[in-house]
KOLZAMI-274988 format. One record per residue (C-alpha): z, x, y; residue in three letters. Coordinates in steps of 0.25 Angstrom, whole numbers, padded with zeros to 4 digits, always signed. Layout:
<atoms>
ZXYALA
...
</atoms>
This chain:
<atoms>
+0088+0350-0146UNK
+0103+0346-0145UNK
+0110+0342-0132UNK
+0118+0353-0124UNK
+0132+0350-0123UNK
+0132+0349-0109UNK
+0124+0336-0112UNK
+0129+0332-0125UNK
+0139+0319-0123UNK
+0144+0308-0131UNK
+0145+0294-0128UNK
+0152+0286-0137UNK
+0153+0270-0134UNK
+0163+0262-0143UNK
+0161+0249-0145UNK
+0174+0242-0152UNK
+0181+0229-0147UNK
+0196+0233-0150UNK
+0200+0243-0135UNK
+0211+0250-0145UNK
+0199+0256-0152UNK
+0191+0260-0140UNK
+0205+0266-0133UNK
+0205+0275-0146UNK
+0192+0280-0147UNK
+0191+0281-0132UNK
+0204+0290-0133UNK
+0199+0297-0146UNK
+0186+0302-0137UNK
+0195+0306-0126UNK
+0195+0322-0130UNK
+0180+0322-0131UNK
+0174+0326-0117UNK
+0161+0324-0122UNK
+0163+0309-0128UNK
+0160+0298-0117UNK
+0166+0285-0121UNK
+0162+0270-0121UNK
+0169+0259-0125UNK
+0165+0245-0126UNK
+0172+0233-0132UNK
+0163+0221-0131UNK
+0152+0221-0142UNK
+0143+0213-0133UNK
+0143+0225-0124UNK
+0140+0236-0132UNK
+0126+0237-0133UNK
+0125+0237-0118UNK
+0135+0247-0115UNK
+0129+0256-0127UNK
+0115+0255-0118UNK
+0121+0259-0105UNK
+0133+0270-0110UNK
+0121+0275-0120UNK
+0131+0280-0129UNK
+0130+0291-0140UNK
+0138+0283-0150UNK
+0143+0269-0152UNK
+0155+0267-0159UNK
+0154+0250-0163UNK
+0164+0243-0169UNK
+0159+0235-0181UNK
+0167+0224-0179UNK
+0169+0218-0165UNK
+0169+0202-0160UNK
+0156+0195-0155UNK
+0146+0207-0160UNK
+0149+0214-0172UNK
+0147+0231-0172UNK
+0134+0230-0183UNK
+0129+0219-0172UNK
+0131+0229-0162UNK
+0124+0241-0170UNK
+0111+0231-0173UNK
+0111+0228-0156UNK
+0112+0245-0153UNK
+0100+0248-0163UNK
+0091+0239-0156UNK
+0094+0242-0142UNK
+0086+0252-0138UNK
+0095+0261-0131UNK
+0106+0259-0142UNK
+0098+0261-0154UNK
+0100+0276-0157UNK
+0114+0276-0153UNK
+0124+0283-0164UNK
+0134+0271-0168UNK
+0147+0273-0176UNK
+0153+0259-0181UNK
+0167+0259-0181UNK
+0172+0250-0193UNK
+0187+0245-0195UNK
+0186+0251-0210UNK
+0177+0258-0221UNK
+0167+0247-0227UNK
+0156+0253-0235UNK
+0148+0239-0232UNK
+0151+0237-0217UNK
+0147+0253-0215UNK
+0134+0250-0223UNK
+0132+0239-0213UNK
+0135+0248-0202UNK
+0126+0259-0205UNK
+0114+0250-0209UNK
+0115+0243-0195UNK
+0111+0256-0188UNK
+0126+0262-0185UNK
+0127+0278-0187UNK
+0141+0279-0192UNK
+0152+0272-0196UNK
+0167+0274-0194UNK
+0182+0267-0196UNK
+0190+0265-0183UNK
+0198+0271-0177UNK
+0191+0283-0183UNK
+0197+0299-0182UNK
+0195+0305-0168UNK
+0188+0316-0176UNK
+0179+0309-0183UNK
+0175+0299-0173UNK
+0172+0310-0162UNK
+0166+0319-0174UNK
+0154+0305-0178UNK
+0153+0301-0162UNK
+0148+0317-0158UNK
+0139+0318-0171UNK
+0131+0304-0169UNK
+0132+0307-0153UNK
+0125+0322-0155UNK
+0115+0314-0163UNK
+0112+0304-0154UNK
+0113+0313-0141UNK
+0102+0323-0149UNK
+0092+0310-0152UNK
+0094+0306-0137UNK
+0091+0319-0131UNK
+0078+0319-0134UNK
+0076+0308-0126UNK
+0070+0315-0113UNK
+0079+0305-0105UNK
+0092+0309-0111UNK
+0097+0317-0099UNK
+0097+0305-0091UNK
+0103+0295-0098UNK
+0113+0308-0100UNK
+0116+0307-0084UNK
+0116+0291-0085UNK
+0127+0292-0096UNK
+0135+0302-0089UNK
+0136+0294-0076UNK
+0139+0280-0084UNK
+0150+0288-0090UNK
+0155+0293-0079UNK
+0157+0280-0071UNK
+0161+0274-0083UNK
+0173+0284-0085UNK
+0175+0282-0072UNK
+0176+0267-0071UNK
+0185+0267-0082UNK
+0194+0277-0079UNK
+0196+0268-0065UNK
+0195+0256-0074UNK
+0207+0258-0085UNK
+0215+0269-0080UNK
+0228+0269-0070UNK
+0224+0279-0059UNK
+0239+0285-0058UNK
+0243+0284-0073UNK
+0230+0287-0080UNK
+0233+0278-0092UNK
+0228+0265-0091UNK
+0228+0256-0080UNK
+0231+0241-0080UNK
+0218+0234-0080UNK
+0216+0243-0093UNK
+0228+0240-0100UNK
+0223+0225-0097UNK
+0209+0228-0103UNK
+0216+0235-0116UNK
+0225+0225-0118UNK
+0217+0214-0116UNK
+0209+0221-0129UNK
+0219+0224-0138UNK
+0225+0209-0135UNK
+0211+0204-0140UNK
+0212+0213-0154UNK
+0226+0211-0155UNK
+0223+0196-0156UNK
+0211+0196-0164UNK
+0217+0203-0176UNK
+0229+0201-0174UNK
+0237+0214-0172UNK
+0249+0216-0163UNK
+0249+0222-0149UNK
+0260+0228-0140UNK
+0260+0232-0125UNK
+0271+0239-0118UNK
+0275+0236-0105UNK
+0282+0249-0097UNK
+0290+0249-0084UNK
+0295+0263-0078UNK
+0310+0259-0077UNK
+0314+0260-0061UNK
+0300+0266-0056UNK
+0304+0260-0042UNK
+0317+0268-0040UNK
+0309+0280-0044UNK
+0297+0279-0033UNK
+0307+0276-0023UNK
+0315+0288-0027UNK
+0306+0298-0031UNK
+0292+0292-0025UNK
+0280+0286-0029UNK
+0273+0300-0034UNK
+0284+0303-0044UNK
+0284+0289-0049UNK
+0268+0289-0050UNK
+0271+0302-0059UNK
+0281+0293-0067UNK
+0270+0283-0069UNK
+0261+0296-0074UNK
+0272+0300-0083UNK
+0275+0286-0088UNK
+0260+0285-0091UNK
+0259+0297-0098UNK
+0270+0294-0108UNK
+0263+0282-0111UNK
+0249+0291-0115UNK
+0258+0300-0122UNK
+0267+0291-0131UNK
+0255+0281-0136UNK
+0252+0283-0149UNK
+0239+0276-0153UNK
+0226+0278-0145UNK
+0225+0260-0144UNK
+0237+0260-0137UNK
+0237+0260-0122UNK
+0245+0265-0109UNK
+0242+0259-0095UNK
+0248+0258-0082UNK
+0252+0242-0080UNK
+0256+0242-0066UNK
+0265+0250-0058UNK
+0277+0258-0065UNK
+0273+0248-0077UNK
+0265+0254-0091UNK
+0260+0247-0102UNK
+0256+0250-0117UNK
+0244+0244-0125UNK
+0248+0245-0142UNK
+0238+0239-0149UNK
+0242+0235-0165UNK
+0257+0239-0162UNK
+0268+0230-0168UNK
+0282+0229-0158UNK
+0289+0240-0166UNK
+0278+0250-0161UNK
+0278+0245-0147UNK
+0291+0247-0145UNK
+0291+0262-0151UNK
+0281+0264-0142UNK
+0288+0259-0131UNK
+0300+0267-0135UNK
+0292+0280-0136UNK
+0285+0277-0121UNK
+0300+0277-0116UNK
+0306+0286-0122UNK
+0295+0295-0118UNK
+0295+0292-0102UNK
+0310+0293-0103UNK
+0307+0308-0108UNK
+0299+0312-0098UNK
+0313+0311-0090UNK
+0305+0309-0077UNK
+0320+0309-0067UNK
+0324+0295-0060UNK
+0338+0296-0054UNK
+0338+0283-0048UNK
+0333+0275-0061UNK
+0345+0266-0068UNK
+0338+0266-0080UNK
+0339+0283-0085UNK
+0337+0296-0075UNK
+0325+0297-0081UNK
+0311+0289-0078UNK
+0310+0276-0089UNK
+0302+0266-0094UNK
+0305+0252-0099UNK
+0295+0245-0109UNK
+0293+0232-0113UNK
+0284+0229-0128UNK
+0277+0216-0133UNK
+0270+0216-0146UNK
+0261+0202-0150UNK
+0251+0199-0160UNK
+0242+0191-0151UNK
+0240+0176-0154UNK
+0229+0166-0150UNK
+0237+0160-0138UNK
+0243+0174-0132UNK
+0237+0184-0123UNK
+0239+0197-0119UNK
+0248+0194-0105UNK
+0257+0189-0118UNK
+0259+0203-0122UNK
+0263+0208-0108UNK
+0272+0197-0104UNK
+0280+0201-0116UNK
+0281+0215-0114UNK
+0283+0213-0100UNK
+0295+0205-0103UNK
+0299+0215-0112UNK
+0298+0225-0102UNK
+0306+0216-0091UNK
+0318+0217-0101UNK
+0317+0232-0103UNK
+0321+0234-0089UNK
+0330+0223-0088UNK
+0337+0229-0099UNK
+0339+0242-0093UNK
+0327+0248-0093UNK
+0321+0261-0101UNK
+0319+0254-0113UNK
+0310+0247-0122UNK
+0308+0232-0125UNK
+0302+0225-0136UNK
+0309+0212-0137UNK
+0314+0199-0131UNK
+0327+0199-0132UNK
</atoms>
C-alpha cells in the first residue's frame, strides 16, 4: 500500500550552522510544492525540533561547533521518535574514511555541499517516499499528518511576519540583523571576507511630495525587485533597511565584486527609467550606494561593517548622487 498523493508530503529539516547554506537550500526547494522546509542552526536544538517538526529527512552538517554531526546522528538513533528518520549527512568534501564513519553511525546517505539542485531534490523524495511508506502503516499516521500540517502552517506564517517587509516582500530589517549577525560569526571564524551595501533611493522625498506616497511605494517595489533580480548567488541577500533605504548581504565577496555588484544594481534601477522631473540628480528614478568589505578580526563587530558602508553611502550623495562608492577618499 503506497500513500495517495494527496497525502504524500515531504518534510525536510536541515541542520547546518552557516545561514548562507540554509538560504540556499531553502531557495533550492522553493519550486517544490510538495517540500516543507525546516531549518535549524544550533546543534543543541536539533534533536528537539526534529521530535516536534517529525521530519521526513534530516539533512546534518558533520561538522558544526559545540556538537559535532555523527554526535548528532548517535542522539536521533536513540530517541525514540527520531530513530527511523532518513538522514543525509552533508560533508564539506569526499573522504572515503569520514563517509565510512558516517554510514557506520546510522546515517542513510551521504552527500558534498552545496550539492546540485537536482540531485539533492532527487535523494530527499527517494529516502522520504521510503520513510513516508514505513510510517504509514502506523495506524496513527493520519493524525500526526493533521498535527504537521497545522505546525507548518503557523510556522510559515510566523515567519513570513517574522523576516519579510510587508510592502517590498524581500527582507525586512530584523532579518537582515538575524543574517548578518550569521554570516559575521562564519566570516570570523574562518576568516573569509564580507561585504554589505548600503542603498539610498537618490531624492525619494521630492518624488512623494510630487507624485505621492503610492507611486513612491511603487518605486520602493521596483527598487526591491531589482535588487531580487540582479543577485547572483543564492548566499547573498536583499532587505528593506528602513524607509527609502536597501541593503545587500555578500557573503565570501572580495571589494572588487561588491562594487560590481553595486554597479550592476544601479545601473539597473536607472534602466527601469521610472520618470522624476523634479530630481537634480537625472530625469529618471536613482539610487546611490555605499560598499564595505572587511575580513573580520577579534576586536570588531558587525556595526563595523555598517558604519563603514554607511559613510560610504553619505559620500555618494554628497558627491552628486546616482553612483557607487567603495572607498574613502
Amino acid at each position: 500500500m503506497h500513500l495517495p498523493p494527496a497525502d504524500y508530503k515531504i518534510m525536510v529539516l536541515l541542520v547546518d550552522d552557516q545561514a548562507m547554506v540554509g538560504e540556499a537550500i531553502r531557495r533550492a526547494l522553493l519550486t517544490e510544492p510538495d517540500i516543507d522546509f525546516h531549518f535549524c542552526a544550533r546543534a543543541e536544538d536539533a534533536v528537539d525540533i526534529a521530535e516536534k517538526t517529525q521530519p521526513t529527512v534530516i539533512l546534518q552538517d558533520l561538522v558544526m561547533p559545540g556538537v559535532d554531526g555523527l554526535t548528532l546522528v548517535k542522539q536521533y538513533r536513540s530517541n525514540p521518535l527520531t530513530m527511523d528518520i532518513p538522514i543525509i549527512v552533508l560533508s564539506s568534501k569526499e573522504d572515503a574514511l569520514v563517509k565510512r564513519d558516517a554510514f557506520a553511525t546510522g546515517v542513510n546517505d551521504y552527500m558534498v555541499k552545496l550539492p546540485d539542485t537536482i540531485e539533492l531534490i532527487a535523494r530527499i523524495r527517494y529516502h522520504s517516499r521510503s520513510y513516508n511508506n514505513q510510517v504509514q502503516r502506523d495506524a496513527a499516521y493520519r493524525a500526526l499528518r493533521e498535527s504537521q500540517q497545522q505546525l507548518q502552517k503557523s510556522n510559515f506564517e510566523l515567519q513570513r511576519l517574522t523576516n519579510t517587509d510587508g510592502l517590498t516582500s524581500i527582507a525586512n530589517r530584523r532579518y537582515f540583523d538575524d543574517y548578518l549577525n550569521a554570516e559575521w560569526k562564519r566570516a570570523k571564524r574562518v576568516q573569509q571576507e564580507i561585504s554589505l551595501l548600503l542603498i539610498d533611493v537618490d531624492n525619494f522625498k521630492l518624488y512623494n511630495d510630487n507624485y505621492g506616497h503610492v507611486a513612491g511605494d511603487q518605486v520602493l517595489k521596483n527598487v526591491a525587485r531589482a535588487m531580487e533580480a540582479s543577485a547572483v548567488r543564492s548566499s547573498d541577500l536583499s532587505a528593506r533597511y528602513g524607509g527609502e533605504e536597501f541593503a545587500v548581504i555578500l557573503p565570501g565577496t572580495d571589494a572588487d565584486g561588491a562594487r560590481a555588484a553595486g554597479e550592476k544594481l544601479r545601473e539597473m534601477v536607472e534602466s527601469l527609467h521610472i520618470g522624476h522631473a523634479h530630481s537634480v540628480t537625472s530625469e529618471w528614478v536613482t539610487v546611490s550606494i555605499g560598499t564595505a568589505t572587511v575580513i573580520p578580526k577579534e576586536d570588531q563587530i558587525q556595526s563595523d561593517l555598517i558604519r563603514l558602508a554607511d559613510k560610504r553611502l553619505y559620500k555618494a550623495k554628497q558627491s552628486g548622487k546616482n553612483r557607487v562608492m567603495s572607498q574613502d577618499d
